[in-house]
DRENDO-1510 file (C-alpha; in Angstrom, 1 decimal, always signed):
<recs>
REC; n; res; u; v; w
REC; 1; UNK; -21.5; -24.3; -22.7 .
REC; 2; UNK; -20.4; -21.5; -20.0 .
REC; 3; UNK; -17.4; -19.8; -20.0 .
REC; 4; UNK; -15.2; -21.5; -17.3 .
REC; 5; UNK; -12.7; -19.3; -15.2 .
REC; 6; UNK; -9.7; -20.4; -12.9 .
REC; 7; UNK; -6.9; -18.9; -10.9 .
REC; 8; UNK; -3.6; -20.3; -11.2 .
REC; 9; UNK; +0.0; -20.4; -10.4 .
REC; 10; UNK; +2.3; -19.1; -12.7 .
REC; 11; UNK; +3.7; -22.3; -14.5 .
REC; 12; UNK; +7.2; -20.7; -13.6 .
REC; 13; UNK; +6.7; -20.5; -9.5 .
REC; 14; UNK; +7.1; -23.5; -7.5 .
REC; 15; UNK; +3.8; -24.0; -5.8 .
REC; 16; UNK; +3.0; -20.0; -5.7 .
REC; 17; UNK; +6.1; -18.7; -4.4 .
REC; 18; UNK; +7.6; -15.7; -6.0 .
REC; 19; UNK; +9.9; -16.4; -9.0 .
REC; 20; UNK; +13.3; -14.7; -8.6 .
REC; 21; UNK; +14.8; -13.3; -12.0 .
REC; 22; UNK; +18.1; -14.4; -12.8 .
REC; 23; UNK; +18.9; -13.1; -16.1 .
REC; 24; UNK; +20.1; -10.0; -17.1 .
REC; 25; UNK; +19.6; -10.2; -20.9 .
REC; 26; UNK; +17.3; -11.9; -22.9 .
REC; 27; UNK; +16.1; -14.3; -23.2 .
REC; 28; UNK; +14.8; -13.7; -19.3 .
REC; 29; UNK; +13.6; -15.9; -16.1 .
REC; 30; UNK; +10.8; -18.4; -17.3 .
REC; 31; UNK; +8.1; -16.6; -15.4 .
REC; 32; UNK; +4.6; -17.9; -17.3 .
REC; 33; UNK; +4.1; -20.5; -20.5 .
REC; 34; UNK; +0.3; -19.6; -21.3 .
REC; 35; UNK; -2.6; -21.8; -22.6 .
REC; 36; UNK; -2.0; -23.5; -25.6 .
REC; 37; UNK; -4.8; -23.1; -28.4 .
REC; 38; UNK; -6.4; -19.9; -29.8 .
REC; 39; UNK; -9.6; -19.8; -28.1 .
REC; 40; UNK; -8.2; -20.1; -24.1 .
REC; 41; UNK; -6.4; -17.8; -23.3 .
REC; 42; UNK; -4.2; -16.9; -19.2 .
REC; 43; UNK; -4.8; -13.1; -18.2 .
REC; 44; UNK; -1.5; -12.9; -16.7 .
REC; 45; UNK; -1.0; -10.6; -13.1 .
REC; 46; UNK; +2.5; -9.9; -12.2 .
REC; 47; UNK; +3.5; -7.9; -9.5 .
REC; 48; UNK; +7.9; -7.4; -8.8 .
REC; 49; UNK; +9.5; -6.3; -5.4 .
REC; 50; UNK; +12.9; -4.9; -5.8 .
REC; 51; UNK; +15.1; -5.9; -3.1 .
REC; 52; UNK; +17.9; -3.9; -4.0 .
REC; 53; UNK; +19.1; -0.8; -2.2 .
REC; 54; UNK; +18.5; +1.5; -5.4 .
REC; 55; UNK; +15.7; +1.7; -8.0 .
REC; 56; UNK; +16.7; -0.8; -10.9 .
REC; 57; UNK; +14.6; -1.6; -14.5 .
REC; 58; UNK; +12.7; -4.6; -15.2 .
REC; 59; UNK; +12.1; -6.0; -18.4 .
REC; 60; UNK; +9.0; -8.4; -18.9 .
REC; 61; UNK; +9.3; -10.6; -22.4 .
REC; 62; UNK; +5.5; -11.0; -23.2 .
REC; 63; UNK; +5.6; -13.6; -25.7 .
REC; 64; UNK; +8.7; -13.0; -27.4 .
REC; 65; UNK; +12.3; -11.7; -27.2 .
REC; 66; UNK; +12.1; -8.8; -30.3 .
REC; 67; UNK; +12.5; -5.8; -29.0 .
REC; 68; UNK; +10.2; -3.6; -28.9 .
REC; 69; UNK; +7.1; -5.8; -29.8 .
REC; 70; UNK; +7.4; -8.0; -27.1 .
REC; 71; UNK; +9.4; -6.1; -24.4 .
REC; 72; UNK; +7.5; -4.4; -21.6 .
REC; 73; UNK; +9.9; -2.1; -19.8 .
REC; 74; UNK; +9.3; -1.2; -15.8 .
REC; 75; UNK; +11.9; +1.7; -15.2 .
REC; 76; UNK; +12.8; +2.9; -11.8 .
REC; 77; UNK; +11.3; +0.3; -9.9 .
REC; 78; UNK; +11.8; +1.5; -6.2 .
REC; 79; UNK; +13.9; -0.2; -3.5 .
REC; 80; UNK; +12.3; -1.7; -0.3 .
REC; 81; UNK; +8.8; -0.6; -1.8 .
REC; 82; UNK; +6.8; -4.1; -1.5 .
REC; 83; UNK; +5.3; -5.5; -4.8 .
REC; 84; UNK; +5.2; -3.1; -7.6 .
REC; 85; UNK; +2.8; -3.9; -10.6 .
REC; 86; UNK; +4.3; -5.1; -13.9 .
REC; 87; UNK; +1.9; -6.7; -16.0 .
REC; 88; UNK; -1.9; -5.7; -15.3 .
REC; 89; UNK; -4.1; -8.8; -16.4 .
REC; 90; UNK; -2.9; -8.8; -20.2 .
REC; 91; UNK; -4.2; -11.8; -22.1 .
REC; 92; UNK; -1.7; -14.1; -23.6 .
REC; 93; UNK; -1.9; -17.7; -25.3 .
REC; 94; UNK; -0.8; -19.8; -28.2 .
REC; 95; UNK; +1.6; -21.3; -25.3 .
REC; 96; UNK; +3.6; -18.6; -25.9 .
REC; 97; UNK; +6.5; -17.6; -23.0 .
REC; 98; UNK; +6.3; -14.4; -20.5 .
REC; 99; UNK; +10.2; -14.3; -19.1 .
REC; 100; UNK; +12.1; -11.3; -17.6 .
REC; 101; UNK; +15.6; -9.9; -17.1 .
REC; 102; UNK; +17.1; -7.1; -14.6 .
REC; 103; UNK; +19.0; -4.0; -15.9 .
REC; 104; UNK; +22.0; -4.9; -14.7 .
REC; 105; UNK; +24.4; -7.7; -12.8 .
REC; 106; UNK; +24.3; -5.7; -9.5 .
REC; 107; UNK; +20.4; -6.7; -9.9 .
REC; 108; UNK; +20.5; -10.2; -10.1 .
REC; 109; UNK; +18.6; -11.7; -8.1 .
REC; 110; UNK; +17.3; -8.6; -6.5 .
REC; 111; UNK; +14.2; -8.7; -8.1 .
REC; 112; UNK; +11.3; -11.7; -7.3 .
REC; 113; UNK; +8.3; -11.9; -9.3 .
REC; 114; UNK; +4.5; -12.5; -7.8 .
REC; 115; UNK; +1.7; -13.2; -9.7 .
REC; 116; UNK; -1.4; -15.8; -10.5 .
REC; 117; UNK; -3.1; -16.1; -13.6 .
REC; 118; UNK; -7.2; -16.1; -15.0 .
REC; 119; UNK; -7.6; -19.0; -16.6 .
REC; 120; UNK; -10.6; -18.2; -19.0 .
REC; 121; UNK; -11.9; -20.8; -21.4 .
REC; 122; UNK; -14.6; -19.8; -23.4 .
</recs>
């Protein structure tokens, strides 16, 4: 049997719009639950825009909360710079949980998450 591929929405978006993050601890914004199984597995794309007025952190929770095994950290993301690349098309499943959380309170809500997923089933 072929390998079978599809794009989709990040289980967290509401028909593909961009997720805004909420939190500023963990555990984060539900952004992505992946695949369940061990053979399936989402390649995850996630791009942020900062809507702020100054550049803030973004923390991506890939799979987990422990810190640092699971904690991707974006520092210094720029203000007013369109989407800014977060998570470049790492594989994830096991239904595990991709979430994220701003720096700081002044950032809530500042930041919106973008992204699809590649759906690859072996």
């Amino acid at each position: 049997m072929a390998t079978q591929y599809s794009k989709v929405l990040l289980s967290g978006s509401t028909s593909g719009r961009g997720i805004k993050v909420a939190a500023v601890a963990t555990p984060g914004t539900l952004i992505h639950t992946a695949i369940a199984g061990a053979t399936d597995f989402d390649e995850i794309w996630l791009w942020a825009v900062n809507h702020d007025t100054v550049a803030r952190d973004l923390f991506i929770e890939f799979g987990g909360v422990t810190d640092p095994d699971d904690l991707m950290e974006t520092k210094d993301i720029p203000p007013a710079s369109g989407m800014f690349l977060v998570c470049p098309g790492i594989p994830l499943n096991g239904g595990l949980v991709v979430r994220a959380f701003a720096d700081a309170a002044p950032a809530l809500g500042e930041f919106v998450i973008w992204g699809y997923v590649n759906r690859i089933e072996p």
